[in-house]
C-alpha atoms as one frame of an Amber mdcrd trajectory, in Angstrom:
protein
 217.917 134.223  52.664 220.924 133.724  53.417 222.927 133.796  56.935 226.605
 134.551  57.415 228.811 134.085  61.185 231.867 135.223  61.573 234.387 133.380
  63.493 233.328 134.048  67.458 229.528 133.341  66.228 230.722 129.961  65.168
 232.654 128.887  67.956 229.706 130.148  70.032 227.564 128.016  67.996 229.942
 124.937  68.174 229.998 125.109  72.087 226.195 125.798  72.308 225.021 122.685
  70.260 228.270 120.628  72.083 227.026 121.319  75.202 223.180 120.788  74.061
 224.058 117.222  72.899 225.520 116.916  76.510 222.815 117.906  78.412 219.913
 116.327  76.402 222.449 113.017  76.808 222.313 113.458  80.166 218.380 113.817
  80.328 218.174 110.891  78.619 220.122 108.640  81.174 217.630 110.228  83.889
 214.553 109.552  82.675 215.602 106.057  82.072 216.607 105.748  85.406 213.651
 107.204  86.615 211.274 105.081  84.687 213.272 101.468  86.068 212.994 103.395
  89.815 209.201 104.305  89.078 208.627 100.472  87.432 210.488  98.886  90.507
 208.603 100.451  93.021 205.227 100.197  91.111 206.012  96.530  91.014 206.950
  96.446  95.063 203.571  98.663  96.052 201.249  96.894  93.543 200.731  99.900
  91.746 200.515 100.773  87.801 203.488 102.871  87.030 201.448 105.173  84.665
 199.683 106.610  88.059 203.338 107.524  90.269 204.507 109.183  86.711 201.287
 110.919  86.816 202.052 111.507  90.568 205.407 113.088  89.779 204.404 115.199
  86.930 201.614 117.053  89.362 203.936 117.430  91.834 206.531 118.819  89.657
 203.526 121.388  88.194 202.107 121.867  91.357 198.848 121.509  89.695 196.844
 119.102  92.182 193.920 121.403  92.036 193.605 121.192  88.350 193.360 117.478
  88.069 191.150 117.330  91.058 189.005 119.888  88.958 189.169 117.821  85.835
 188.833 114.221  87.873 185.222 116.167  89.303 184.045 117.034  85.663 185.023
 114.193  84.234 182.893 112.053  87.322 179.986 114.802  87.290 179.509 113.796
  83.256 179.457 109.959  83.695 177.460 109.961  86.640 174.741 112.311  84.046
 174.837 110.005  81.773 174.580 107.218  84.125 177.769 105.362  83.690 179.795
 105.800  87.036 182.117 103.066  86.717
């Protein structure tokens, strides 16, 4: 199969991935400055950094309930089989 443009798709195309690689550049240079922010402050509060990511991203979903409901099922089948901790 083959796929032909004409002259306004490509351009369209050329602008579209130029301005992909931008963006995706861009995300890239935030989440690395993110993850030095999140491993300063872990460091400051005495926290593991893996927990404030995990913080963020439940935040950002606005999915509290979920993990709460998944923390109580995952403590209701270790307390069965008699490992709590």
């Amino acid at each position: 199969m083959s796929i032909t443009f004409n002259q306004d798709d490509i351009t369209k195309l050329k602008t579209l991935i130029q301005e992909g690689i931008q963006v995706s550049q861009e995300v890239e240079t935030l989440n690395e400055g993110l993850k030095d922010t999140v491993k300063y402050v872990a460091e400051e509060m005495g926290l593991k950094p893996a927990i404030i990511n995990k913080a963020i991203k439940v935040a950002y979903k606005g999915k509290l309930h979920e993990v709460r409901d998944d923390f109580d099922q995952l403590e209701t089948i270790l307390e069965s089989i008699g490992r709590p901790d």
